[in-house]
C-alpha positions as CSV (number, residue, x, y, z in Angstrom):
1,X,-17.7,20.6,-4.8
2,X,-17.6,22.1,-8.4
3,X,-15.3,25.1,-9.3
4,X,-18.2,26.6,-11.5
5,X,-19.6,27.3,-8.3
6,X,-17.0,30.4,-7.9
7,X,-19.0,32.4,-10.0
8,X,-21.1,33.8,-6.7
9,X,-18.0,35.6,-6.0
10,X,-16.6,36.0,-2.3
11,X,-19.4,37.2,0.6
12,X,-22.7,37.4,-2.6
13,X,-25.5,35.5,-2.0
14,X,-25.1,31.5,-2.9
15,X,-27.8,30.7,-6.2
16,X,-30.9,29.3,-5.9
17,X,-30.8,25.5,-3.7
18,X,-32.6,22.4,-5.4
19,X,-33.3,20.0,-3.4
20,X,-31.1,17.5,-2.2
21,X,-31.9,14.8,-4.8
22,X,-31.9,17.1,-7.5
23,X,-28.0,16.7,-8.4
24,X,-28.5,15.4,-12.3
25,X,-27.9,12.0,-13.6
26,X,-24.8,12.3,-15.4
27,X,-22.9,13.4,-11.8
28,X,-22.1,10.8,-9.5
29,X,-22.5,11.9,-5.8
30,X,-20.1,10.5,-3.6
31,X,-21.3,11.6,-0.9
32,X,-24.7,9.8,-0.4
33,X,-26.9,7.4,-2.5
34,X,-29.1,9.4,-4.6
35,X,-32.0,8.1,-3.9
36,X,-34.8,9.1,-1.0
37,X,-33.8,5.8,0.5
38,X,-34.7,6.9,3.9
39,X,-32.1,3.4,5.6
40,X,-29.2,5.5,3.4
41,X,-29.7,8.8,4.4
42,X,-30.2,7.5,8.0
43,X,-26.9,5.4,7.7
44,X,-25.1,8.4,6.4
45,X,-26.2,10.8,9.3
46,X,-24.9,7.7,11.8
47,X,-21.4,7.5,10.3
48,X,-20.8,11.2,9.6
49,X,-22.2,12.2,12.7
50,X,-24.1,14.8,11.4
51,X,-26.8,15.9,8.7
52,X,-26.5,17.4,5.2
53,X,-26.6,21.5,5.8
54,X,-24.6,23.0,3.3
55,X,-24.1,23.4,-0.4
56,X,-20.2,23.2,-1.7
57,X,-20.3,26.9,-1.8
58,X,-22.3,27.8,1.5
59,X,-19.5,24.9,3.0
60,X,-16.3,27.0,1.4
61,X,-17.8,30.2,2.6
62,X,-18.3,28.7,6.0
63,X,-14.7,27.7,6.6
64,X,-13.5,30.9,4.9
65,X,-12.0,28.6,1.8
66,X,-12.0,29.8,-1.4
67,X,-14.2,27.9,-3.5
68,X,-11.1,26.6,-5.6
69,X,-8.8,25.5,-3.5
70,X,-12.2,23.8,-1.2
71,X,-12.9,22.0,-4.5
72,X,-9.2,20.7,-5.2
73,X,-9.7,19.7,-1.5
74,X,-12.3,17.8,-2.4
75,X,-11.3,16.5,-5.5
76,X,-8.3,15.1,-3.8
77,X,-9.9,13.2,-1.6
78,X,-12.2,11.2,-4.2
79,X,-14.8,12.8,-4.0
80,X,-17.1,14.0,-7.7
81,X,-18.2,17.3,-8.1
82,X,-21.4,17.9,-6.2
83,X,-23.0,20.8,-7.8
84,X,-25.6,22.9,-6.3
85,X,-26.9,19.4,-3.9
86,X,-26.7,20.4,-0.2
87,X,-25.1,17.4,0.8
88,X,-22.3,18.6,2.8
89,X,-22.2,18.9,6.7
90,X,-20.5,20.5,9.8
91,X,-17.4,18.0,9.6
92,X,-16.4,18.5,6.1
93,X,-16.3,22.5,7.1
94,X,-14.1,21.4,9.8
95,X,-12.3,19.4,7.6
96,X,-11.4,22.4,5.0
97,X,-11.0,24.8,7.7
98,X,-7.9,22.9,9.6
99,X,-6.2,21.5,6.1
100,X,-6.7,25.7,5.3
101,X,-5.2,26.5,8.6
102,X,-2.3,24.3,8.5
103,X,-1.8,25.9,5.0
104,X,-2.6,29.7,6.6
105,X,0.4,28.7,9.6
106,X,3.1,27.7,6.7
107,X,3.0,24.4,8.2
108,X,2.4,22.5,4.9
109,X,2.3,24.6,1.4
110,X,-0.8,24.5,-0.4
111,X,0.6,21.7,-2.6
112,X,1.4,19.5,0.0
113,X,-1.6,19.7,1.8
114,X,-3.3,18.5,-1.2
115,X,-1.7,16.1,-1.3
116,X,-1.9,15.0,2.5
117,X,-5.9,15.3,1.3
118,X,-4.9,12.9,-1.7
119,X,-3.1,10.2,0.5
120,X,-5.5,10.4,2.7
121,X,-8.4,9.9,0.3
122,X,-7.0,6.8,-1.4
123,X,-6.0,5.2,1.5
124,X,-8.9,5.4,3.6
125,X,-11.5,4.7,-0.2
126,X,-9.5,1.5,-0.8
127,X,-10.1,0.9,3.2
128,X,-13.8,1.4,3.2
129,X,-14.4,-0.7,0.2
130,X,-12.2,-3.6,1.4
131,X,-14.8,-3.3,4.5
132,X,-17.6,-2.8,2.8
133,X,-17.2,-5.6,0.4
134,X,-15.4,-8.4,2.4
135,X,-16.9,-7.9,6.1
136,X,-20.1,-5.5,6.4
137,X,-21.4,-7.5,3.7
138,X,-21.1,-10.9,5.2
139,X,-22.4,-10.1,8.6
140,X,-25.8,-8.5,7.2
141,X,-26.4,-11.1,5.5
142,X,-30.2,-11.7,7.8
143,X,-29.6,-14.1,10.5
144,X,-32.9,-15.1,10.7
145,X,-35.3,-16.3,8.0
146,X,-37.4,-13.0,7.2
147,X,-35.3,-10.4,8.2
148,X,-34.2,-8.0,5.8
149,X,-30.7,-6.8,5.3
150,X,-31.9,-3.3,6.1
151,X,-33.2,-4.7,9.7
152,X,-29.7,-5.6,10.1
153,X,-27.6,-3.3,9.2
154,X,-28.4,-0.2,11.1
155,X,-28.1,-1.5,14.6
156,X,-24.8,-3.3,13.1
157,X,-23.1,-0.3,11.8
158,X,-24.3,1.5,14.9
159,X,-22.4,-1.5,17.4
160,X,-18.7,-1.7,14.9
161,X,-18.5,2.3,14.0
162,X,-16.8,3.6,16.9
163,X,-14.7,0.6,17.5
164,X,-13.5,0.5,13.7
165,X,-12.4,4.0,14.3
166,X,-10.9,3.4,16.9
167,X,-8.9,0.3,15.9
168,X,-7.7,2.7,12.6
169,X,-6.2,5.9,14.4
170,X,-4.4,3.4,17.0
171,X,-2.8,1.7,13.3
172,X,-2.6,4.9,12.2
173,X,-0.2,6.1,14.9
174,X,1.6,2.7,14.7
175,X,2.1,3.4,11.3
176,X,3.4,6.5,11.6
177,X,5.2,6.6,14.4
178,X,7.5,3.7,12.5
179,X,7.9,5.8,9.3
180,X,9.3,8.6,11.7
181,X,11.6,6.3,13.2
182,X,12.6,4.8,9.7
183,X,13.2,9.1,8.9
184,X,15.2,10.7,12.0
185,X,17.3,7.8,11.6
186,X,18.6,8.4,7.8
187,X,21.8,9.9,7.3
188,X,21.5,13.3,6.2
189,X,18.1,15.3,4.8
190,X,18.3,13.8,1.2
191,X,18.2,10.5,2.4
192,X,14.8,11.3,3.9
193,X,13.2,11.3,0.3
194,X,15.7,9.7,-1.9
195,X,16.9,6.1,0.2
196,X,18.7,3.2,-0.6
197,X,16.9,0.5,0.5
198,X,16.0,-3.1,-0.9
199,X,12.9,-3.7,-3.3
200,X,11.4,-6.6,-4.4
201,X,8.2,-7.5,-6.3
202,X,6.6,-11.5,-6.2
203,X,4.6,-12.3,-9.1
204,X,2.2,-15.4,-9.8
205,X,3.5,-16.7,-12.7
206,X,0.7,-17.7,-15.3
207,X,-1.9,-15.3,-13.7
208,X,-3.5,-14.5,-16.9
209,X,-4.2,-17.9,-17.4
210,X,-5.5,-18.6,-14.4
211,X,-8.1,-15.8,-14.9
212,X,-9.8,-17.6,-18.0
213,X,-9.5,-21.4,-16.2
214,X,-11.1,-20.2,-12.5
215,X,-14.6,-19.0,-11.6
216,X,-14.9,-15.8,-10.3
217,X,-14.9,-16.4,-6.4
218,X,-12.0,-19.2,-6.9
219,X,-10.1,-16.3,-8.4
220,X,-11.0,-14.1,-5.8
221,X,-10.0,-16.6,-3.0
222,X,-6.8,-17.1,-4.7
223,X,-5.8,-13.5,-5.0
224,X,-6.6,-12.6,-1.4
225,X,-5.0,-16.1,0.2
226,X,-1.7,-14.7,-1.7
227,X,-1.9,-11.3,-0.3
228,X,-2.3,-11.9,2.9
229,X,0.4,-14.8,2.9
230,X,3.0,-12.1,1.5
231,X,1.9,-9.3,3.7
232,X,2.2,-11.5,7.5
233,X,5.4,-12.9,5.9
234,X,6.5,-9.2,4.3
235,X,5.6,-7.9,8.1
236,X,6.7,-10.4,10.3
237,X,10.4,-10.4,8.4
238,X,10.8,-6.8,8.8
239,X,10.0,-5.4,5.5
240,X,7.0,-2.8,4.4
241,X,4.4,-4.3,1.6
242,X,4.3,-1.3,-0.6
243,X,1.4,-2.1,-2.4
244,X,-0.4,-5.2,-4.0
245,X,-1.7,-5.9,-7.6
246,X,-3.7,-8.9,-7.4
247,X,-0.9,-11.4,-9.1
248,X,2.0,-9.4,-7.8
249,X,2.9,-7.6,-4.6
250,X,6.0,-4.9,-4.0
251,X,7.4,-4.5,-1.1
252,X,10.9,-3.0,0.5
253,X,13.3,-3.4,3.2
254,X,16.2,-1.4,4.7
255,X,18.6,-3.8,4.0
256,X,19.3,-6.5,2.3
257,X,19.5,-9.6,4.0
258,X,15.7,-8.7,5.4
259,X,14.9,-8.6,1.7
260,X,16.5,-11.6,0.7
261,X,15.0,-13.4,4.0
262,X,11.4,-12.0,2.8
263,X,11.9,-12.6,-1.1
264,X,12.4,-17.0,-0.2
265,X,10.2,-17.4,2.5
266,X,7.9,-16.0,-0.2
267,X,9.0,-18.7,-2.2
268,X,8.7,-21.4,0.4
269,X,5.2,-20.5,1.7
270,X,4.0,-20.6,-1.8
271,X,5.3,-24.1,-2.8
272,X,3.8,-25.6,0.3
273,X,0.6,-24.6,-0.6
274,X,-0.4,-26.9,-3.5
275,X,-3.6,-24.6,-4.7
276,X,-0.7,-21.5,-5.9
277,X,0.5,-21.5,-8.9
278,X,4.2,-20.6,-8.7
279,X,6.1,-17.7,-7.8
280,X,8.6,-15.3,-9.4
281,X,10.9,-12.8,-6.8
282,X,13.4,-9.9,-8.7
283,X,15.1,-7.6,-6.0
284,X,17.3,-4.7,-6.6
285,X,19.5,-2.6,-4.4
286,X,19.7,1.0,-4.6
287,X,18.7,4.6,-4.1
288,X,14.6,5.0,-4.2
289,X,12.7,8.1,-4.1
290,X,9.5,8.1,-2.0
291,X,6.2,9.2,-2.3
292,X,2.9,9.0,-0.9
293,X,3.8,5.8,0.4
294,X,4.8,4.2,-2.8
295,X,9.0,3.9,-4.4
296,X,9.8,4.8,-7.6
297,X,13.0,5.3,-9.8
298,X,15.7,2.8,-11.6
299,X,16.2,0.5,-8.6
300,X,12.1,0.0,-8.5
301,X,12.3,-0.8,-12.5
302,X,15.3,-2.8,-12.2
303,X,13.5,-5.1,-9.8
304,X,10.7,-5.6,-11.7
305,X,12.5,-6.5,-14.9
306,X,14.5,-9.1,-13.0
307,X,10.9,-10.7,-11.4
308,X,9.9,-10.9,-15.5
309,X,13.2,-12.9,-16.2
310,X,13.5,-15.0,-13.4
311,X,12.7,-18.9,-13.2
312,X,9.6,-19.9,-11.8
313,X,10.2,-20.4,-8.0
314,X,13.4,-18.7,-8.2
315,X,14.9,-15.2,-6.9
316,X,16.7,-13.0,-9.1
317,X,18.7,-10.2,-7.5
318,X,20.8,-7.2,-9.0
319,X,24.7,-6.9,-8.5
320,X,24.1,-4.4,-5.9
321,X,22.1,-6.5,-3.4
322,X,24.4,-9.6,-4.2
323,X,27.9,-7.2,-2.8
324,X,25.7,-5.7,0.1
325,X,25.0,-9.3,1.3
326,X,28.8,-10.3,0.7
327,X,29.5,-7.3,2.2
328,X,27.3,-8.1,5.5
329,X,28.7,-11.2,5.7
330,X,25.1,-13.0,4.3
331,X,26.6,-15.0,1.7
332,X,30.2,-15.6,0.2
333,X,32.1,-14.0,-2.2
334,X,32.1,-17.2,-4.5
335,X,30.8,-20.9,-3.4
336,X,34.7,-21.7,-4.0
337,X,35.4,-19.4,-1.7
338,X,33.3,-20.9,1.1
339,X,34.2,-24.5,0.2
340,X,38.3,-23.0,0.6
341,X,37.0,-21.9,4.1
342,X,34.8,-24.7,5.1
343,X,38.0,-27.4,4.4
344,X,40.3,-25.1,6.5
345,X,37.9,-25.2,9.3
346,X,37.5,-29.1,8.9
347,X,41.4,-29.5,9.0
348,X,41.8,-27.4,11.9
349,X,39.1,-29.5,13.3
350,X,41.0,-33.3,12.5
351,X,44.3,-31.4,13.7
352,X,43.0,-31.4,17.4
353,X,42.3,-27.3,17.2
354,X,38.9,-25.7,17.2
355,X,38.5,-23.0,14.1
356,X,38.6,-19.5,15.8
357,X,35.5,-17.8,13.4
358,X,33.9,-20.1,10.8
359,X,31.7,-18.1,8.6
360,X,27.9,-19.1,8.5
361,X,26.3,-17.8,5.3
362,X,22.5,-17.7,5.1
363,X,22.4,-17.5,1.1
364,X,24.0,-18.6,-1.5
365,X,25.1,-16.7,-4.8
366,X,24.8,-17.8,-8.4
367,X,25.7,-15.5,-11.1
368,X,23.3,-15.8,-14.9
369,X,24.2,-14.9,-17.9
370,X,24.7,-11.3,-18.7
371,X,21.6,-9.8,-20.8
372,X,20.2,-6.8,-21.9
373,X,17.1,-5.0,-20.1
374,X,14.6,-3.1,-21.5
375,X,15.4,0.2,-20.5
376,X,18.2,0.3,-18.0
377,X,21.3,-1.7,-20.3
378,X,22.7,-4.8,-19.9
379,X,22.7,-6.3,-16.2
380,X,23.9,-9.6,-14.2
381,X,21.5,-10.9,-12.4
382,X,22.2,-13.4,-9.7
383,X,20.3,-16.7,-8.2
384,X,19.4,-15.7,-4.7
385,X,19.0,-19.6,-2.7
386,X,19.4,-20.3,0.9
387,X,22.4,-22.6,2.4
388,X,23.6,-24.6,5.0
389,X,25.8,-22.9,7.6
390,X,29.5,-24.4,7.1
């Protein structure tokens, strides 16, 4: 949808409609291939459900939307202006006229529900192209010698569409019903939006490298094999993988012995596996503002600084993480402390009598050298390792 469109001014008659191909060269239509490929425009019919009836304006006028606020709609999702193309159909009216009406009822401002459209958008883009590239493409590749890929992929699509979609709103309410949970349950409203929670980022180390020394598809292979080994073991451990960024993944926790559990068996996974380079873990402990699924603030930059400084197979954690897992009872104070404790149990153990509560520390605690951080001062950054129990 283009805003230049607004011109026509609310209930005049929309200008003149080209055809449906005639949207120029220089605009990219997201919305279909612009071609008169008859397989895309029959493809795009099967997954939208519907055919191409309306022109961004007739669309806005048809879901009583101004043309403005249709186009930031629009625009928000992903999608390039369309111009005068009638390329849109009856779900996209439907589409503006519920995100209006939610707006209309004062359940979300205008803002927001722009930004539900934005979220949305980027989510589900990144979603279709992951599909797209890494499993539509495989299976049309023709099973049989002289079969084209546009034999295949009709009937495909046709057989995997409505059981994709069903598979995503079931994650979709899994997904959400967790980050409610995760909500009701903070302490008071501000914690809602700003939270403290553990955050850690794992970076290949010598990634760039790598890049210049591998082909293409070893590269590729080796970017998703670490992706998916960090988001089972993010998942399984109880932690939410924010994001990934090919040679480094984020991800956060709600406290901090899940995060220090995640951030080694991170470490471990990749040192079995003799084709990854190594690996690099920072974690800091703090309050976190949240946004469209993603963290930001000092706590977010903090870790990230510590992942650049720390050894290579090695986790680096901030002051605050290393007294919340003293504090838990996760690791000790000092490792003299826990030597003083693990003697008195031994003593009481030659004596005849059986120690009454012998601390079992997970992790063990080194403190580094003191140094300054781009940004956010000087900070003491601490060797996260795991230990015996005593």
């Amino acid at each position: 949808m283009t805003v230049d469109d607004t011109t026509s001014g609310a209930g005049a008659e929309p200008p003149p409609e080209p055809s449906v191909h005639a949207t120029p060269h220089h605009e990219v239509d997201h919305t279909a291939e612009p071609t008169d490929d008859p397989l895309a425009i029959r493809l795009e019919q099967l997954i939208l459900g519907a055919e191409r009836r309306y022109t961004a304006f007739q669309a806005a006028r048809t879901a009583g939307v101004s043309m403005d606020l249709a186009s930031r709609f629009w625009r928000a999702m992903g999608f390039a202006d369309i111009g005068q193309a009638k390329a849109l159909t009856e779900a996209d009216v439907l589409a503006l006229r519920r995100l209006a009406g939610l707006v209309e009822a004062g359940l979300l401002s205008e803002p927001m529900a722009v930004q539900v459209a934005r979220s949305t958008g980027q989510t589900t883009a990144r979603l279709a192209e992951w599909q797209i590239d890494s499993f539509l493409e495989g299976l049309t590749e023709p099973p049989e010698p002289g079969m084209t890929r546009t034999e295949v992929t009709y009937p495909l699509v046709e057989l995997l569409l409505p059981e994709l979609e069903e598979f995503l709103i079931y994650v979709w309410r899994r997904q959400l019903a967790a980050a409610t949970g995760r909500v009701v349950q903070a302490a008071d409203d501000d914690e809602m939006v700003d939270r403290r929670l553990a955050v850690g980022f794992a970076d290949l180390v010598g990634f760039t490298r790598l890049t210049r020394r591998l082909e293409e598809e070893e590269l590729g292979e080796l970017v998703e094999a670490f992706e998916t080994t960090s988001a089972d073991l993010v998942a399984a451990h109880g932690g939410r993988l924010i994001k990934t960024l090919g040679d480094e993944v984020l991800f956060a926790a709600d406290d901090a012995g899940t995060a220090a559990e995640i951030a080694l068996r991170l470490i471990e996974a990749m040192t079995q596996d003799e084709t990854m380079p190594a690996l690099r873990v920072g974690i800091a402990f703090g309050t976190v503002t949240t946004r469209m699924g993603d963290v930001f603030g000092t706590t977010v930059n903090l870790a990230s600084r510590l992942t650049s400084i720390a050894p290579k197979d090695a986790v680096l954690v901030d002051g605050a993480l290393a007294e919340e897992l003293t504090r838990t009872g996760d690791a000790p104070a000092s490792e003299a402390q826990a030597a003083e404790e693990a003697a008195a149990a031994e003593k009481e153990r030659a004596e005849g009598v059986e120690p009454l509560a012998v601390p079992k520390y997970r992790y063990g605690l080194q403190p580094m050298w003191q140094r300054p951080v781009r940004g956010l001062g000087v900070v003491e950054p601490w060797l996260l390792a795991r230990r015996g129990t005593s």
